[in-house]
C-alpha positions as CSV (number, residue, x, y, z in Angstrom):
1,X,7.0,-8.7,-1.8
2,X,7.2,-4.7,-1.9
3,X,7.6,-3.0,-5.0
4,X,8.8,0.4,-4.5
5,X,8.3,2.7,-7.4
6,X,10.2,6.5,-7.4
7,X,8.6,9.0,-9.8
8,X,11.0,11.1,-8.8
9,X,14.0,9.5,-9.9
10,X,12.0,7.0,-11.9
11,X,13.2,4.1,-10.1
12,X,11.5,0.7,-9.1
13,X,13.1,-1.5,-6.8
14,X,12.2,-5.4,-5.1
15,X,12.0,-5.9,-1.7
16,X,11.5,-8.5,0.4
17,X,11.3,-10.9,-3.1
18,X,11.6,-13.9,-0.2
19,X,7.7,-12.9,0.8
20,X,5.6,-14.5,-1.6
21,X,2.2,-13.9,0.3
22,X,1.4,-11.0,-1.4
23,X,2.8,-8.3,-3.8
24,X,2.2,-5.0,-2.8
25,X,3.6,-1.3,-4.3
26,X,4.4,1.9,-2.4
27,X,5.1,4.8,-4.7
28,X,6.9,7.5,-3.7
29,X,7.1,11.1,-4.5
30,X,4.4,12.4,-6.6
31,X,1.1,10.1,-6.2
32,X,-0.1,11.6,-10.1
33,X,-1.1,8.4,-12.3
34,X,0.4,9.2,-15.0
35,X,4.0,9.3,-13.2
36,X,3.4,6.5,-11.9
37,X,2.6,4.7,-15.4
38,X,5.8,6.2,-16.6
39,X,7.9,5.0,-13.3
40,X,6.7,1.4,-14.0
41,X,7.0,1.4,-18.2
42,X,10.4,3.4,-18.1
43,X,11.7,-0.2,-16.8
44,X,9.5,-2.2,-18.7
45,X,8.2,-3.5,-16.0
46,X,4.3,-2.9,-16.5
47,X,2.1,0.0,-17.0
48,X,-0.6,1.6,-14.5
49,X,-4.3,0.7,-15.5
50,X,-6.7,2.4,-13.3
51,X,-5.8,1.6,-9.5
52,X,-3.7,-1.3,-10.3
53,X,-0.3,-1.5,-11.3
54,X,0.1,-4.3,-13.7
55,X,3.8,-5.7,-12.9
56,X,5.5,-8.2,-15.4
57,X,6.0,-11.8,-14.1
58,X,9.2,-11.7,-15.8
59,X,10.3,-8.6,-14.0
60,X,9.9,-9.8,-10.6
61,X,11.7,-13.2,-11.7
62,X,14.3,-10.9,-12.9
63,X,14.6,-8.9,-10.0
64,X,14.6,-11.6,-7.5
65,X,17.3,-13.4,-9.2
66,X,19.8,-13.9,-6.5
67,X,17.7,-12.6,-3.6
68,X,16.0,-15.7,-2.6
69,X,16.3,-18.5,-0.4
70,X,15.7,-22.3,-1.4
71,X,12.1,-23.3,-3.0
72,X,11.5,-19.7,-3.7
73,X,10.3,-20.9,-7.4
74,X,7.5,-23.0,-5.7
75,X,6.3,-20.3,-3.6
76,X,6.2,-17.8,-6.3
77,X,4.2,-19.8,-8.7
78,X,1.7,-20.0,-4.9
79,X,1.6,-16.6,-5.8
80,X,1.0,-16.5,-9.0
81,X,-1.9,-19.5,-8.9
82,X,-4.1,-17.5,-6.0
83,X,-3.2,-14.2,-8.0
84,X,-5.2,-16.2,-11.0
85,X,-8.0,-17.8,-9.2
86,X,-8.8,-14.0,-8.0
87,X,-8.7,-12.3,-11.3
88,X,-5.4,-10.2,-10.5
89,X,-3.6,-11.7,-13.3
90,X,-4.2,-11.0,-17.4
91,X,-5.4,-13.7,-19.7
92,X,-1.8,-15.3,-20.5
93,X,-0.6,-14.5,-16.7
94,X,1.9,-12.6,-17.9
95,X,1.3,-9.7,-15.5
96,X,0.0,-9.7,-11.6
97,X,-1.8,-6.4,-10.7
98,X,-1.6,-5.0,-7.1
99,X,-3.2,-1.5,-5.6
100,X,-0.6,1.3,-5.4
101,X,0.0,3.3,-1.9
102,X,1.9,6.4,-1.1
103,X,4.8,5.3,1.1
104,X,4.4,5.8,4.6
């Protein structure tokens, strides 16, 4: 899964929700933290906590509704589980963190 986030336009957009070996987020325009926490809480989708960006389970259910091919719903919850057992999830696993990039 790629999350891309805008702080330009203050967009954030799913791609790929079918790939659920990883979930990684590319930011572009302006690489400043604190426009990239307002990008990601002006959708509720999460906020930005020191080099992760914390991105609500619930989001990228929401935003794959649709998108995805059979058995999707096992393979997320794949993701979610290694996400745990790493200590890139919060306490209720309500959010998964990734590390931000500039697009390329």
């Amino acid at each position: 899964m790629l999350l891309r986030l805008n702080t330009n336009d203050k967009t954030v957009e799913l791609h790929e929700p079918d790939n659920c070996d990883d979930l990684k987020v590319e930011v572009t325009g302006t690489m400043d933290p604190a426009e990239i926490d307002e990008t990601i809480a002006s959708v509720g989708a999460g906020r930005l906590v020191g080099p992760h960006a914390w991105i609500a389970v619930t989001s990228i259910r929401a935003w794959s509704a649709g998108k995805t091919g059979e058995g999707w719903d096992a393979r997320f919850q794949q993701l979610l589980d290694k996400a745990g057992r790493e200590g890139r999830m919060n306490d209720d696993r309500s959010y998964l963190y990734a590390d931000y990039h500039a697009a390329s």
